[in-house]
N, C-alpha and C positions, 0 to 999 in steps of 0.2 A: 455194709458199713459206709459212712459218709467220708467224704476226703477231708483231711484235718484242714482247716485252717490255714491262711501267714501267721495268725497269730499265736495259737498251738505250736508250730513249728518252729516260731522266734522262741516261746517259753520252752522247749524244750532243749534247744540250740541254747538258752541263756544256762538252761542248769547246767549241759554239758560241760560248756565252759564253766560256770562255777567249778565245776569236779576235777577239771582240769587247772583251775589255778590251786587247787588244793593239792594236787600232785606234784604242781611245780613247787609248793611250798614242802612238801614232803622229799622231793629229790633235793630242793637246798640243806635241808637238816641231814639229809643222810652224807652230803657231799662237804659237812660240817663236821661229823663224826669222822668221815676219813679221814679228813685234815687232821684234826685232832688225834688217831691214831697213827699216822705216818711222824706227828709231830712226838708222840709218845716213842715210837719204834728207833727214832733219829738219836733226839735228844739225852735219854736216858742213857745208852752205854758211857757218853761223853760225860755228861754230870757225875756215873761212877767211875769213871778215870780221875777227875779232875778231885772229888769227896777221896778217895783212896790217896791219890797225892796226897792231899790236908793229912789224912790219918799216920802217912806214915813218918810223920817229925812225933808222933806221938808214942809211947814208953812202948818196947814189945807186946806188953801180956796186953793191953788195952789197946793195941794198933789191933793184934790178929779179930778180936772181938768187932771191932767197930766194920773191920772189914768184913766180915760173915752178915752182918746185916745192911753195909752198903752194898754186898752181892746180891743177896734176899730181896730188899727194896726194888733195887736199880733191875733187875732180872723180870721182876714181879711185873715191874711195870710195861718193859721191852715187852714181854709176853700180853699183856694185854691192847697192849697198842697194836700186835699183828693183829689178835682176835676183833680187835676193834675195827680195824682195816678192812678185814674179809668179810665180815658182817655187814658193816655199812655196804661192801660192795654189791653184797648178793641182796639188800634191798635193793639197791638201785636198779640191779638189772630187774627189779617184781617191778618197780616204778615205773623205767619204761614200759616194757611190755604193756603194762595198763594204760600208759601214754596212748601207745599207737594202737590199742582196743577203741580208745577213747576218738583218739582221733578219726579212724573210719566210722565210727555211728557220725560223730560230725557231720561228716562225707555225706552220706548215707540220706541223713536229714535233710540237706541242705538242698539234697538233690531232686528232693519232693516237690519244692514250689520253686518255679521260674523268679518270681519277683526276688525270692530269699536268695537262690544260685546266682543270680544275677550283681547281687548287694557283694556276697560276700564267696566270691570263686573265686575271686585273686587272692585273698587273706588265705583261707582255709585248704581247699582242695588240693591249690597247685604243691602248696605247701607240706601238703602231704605225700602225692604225686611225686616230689621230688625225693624226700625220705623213703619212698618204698624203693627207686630206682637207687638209691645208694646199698 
């Protein structure tokens, strides 16, 4: 078999990276959803404090009512916001891991042609180099 190319080796180094900015766009949407679930888990008990105050200037028999379903709601949601939380997390830890996959074929690539190691061993390598020592 013939040795690849600089230029094989750029094209495959360009997809890497493409695959890589898609992960980074998929670790922002997940670290989007956490938000959004930490903001749900927070918020929500306080809304039904604050909904229950309101309710309870209001006649007995229609106070206790109004409260069983600002419990329901306010509850509902609190429980979705942790599920939201822990979901979003456990992608991100799949995110990484495919990160640093990703990142070593980089390596790997890069390390094939001189002229290409040369261009891009201070961007890439060291960069990873120092992630695996943490």
């Amino acid at each position: 078999m013939t040795e690849p190319t600089e230029q094989e080796i750029l094209a495959k180094l360009r997809t890497l990276l493409a695959l890589e900015r898609n992960y980074l766009a998929e670790e922002r949407t997940a670290l989007a959803e956490f938000r959004t679930g930490l903001a749900l888990t927070v918020i929500a008990p306080a809304a039904s404090t604050v909904i229950a105050y309101t309710f309870s200037f209001l006649q007995l028999e229609y106070a206790i009512l109004f409260d069983a379903f600002n419990f329901i709601f306010f509850a509902t949601l609190t429980i979705w916001g942790i599920w939201t939380s822990f979901h979003s997390r456990s992608k991100l830890n799949r995110i990484r891991n495919k990160k640093a996959i990703l990142k070593n074929r980089e390596c790997e690539i890069i390390k094939r042609s001189k002229a290409v190691n040369d261009l891009l061993h201070d961007c890439i390598i060291q960069e990873a180099e120092q992630k695996m020592k943490k």
